[in-house]
Structure formats: structure tokens, C-alpha cells
LOTIFI-881208 format. One record per residue (C-alpha): x, z negated, y negated; residue number from 1; residue in three letters. Coordinates in steps of 0.2 Angstrom, whole numbers. Each point is the difference from the previous one (the first is absolute). Layout:
[[X; Z; Y]; NUM; ALA],
...
***
This chain:
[[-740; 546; 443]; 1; UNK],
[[5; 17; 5]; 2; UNK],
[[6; 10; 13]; 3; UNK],
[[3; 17; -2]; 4; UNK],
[[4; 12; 15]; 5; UNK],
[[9; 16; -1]; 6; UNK],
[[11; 15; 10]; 7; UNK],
[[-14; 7; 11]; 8; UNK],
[[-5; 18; 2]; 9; UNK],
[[-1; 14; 11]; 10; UNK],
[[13; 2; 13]; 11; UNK],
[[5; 11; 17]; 12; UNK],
[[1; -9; 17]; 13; UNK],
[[16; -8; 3]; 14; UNK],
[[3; -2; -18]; 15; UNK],
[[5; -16; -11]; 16; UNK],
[[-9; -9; -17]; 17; UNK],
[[4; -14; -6]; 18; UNK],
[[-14; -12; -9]; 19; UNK],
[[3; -13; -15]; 20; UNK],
[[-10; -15; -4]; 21; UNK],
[[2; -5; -18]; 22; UNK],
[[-5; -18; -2]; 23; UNK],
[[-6; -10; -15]; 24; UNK],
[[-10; -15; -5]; 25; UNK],
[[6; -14; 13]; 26; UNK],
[[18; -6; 8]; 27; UNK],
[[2; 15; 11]; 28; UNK],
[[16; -9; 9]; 29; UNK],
[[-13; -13; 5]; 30; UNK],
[[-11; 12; 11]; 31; UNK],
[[2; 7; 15]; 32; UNK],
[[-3; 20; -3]; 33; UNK],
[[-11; 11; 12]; 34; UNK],
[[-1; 17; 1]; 35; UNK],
[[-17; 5; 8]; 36; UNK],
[[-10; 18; 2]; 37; UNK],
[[-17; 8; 2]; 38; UNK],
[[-4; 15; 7]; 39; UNK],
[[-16; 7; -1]; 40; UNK],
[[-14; -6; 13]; 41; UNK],
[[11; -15; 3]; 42; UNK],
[[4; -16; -4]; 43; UNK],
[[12; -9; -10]; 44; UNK],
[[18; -2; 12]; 45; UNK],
[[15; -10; -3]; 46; UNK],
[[15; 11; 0]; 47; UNK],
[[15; -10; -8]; 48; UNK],
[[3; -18; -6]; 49; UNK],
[[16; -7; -7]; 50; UNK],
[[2; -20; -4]; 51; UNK],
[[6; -6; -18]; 52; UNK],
[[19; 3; 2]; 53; UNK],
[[-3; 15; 11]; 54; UNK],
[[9; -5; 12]; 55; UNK],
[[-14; 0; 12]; 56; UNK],
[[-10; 16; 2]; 57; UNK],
[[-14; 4; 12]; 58; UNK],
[[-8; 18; 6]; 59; UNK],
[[-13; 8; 7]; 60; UNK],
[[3; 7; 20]; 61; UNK],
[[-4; 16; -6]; 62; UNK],
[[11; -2; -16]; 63; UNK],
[[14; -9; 9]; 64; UNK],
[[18; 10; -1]; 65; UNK],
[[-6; 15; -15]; 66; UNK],
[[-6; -14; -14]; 67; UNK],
[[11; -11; -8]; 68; UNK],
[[-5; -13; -12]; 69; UNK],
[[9; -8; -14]; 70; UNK],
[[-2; -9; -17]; 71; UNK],
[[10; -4; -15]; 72; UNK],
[[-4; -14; -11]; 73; UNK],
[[9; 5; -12]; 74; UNK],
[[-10; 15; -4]; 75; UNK],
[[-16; -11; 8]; 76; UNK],
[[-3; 16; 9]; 77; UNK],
[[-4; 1; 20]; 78; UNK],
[[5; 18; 9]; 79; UNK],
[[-6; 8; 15]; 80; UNK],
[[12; 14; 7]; 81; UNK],
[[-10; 11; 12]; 82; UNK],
[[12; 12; 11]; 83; UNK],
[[-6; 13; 15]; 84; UNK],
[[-19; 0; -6]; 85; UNK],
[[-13; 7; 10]; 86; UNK],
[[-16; 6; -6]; 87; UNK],
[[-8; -16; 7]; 88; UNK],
[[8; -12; -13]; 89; UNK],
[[-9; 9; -12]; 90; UNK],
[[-11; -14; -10]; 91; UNK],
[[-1; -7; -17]; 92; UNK],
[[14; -12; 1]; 93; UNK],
[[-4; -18; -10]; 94; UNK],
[[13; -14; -6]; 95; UNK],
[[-6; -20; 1]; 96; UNK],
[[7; -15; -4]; 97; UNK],
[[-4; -15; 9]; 98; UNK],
[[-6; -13; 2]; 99; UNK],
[[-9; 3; -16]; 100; UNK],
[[-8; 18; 6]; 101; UNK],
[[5; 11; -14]; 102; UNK],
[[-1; 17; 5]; 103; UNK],
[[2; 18; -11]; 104; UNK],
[[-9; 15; -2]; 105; UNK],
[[10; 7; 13]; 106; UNK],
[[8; 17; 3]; 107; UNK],
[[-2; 16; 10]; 108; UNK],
[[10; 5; 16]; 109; UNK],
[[-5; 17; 7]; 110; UNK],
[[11; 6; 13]; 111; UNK],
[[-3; 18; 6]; 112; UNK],
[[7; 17; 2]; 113; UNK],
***
């Protein structure tokens, strides 16, 4: 099983990034994907959720209205398109699948000027 993030970097306020989860390893259209993030001195938060068809997608409060997930199972891969981002969405940002709990090595959102 693999999940492989990618598509974070540095960026200015107000900015956009979009992130890619490559999946691998198990029936990707079976799971529910999740997008989670870390910042430093905190703990683990949800941000985005999307259910096996994607046509059921959940956010964060702080998230809601400049994130947008998506998935295509197809390509077994589950997006996160960040929009407007501050400095306080700056985190290692993390894919899962569920139920199982597979998780990648995540990737780095840095987001100043």
C-alpha cells in the first residue's frame, strides 16, 4: 500500500497549490479519501474528506470555501485545491484512506511572504 503526496511548496499569502495523492496497493475507489494537516506544535486536524464517488465532500470551518476536494478513480488519485492561503494554513498536509488508516509521508505547505 502506498500513498504518495505531492504539489506543496512555498507560496505568498493569498496564493493557490494544488496537492495530489497518488494511491497504490488497495481499491482506492473503495475508500473514502482525507486530506489532513500538521502544523508545528499542533495536532493532527481534518481538513477535507470526500466519500467513494465524490459526490460527497466535507471541510474544515477554517478551510470551507478556499479548499476543494476531488478524486479520480481512474488515476486512483485524490486532489486538494487550496485557493486564498494564508500563512496559518501552513502545515505538513497528509492523505488517508479509510477505514483502513493508510496514511503518506505527507507534504510541505509553507505559506508566507
Amino acid at each position: 500500500v502506498q500513498l504518495v503526496e505531492s504539489g506543496g511548496g512555498l507560496v505568498q499569502p493569498g496564493g493557490s497549490l494544488r496537492l495530489s495523492c497518488a494511491a497504490s496497493g488497495f481499491t482506492f475507489s473503495r475508500h473514502v479519501m482525507r486530506w489532513y494537516r500538521q502544523a508545528p506544535g499542533k495536532e493532527r486536524e481534518l481538513v477535507a474528506a470526500i466519500s467513494t464517488g465524490g459526490g460527497s465532500t466535507n471541510y474544515a470551518d477554517s478551510v470551507r470555501g478556499r479548499f476543494t476536494i476531488s478524486r479520480d478513480n481512474a488515476k486512483n488519485t485524490v486532489y486538494l485545491q487550496m485557493n486564498s492561503l494564508k500563512p496559518e494554513d501552513t502545515a505538513v498536509y497528509y492523505c488517508n484512506a479509510w477505514p483502513e488508516g493508510y496514511w503518506g509521508q505527507g507534504t510541505q505547505v509553507t505559506v508566507s511572504s
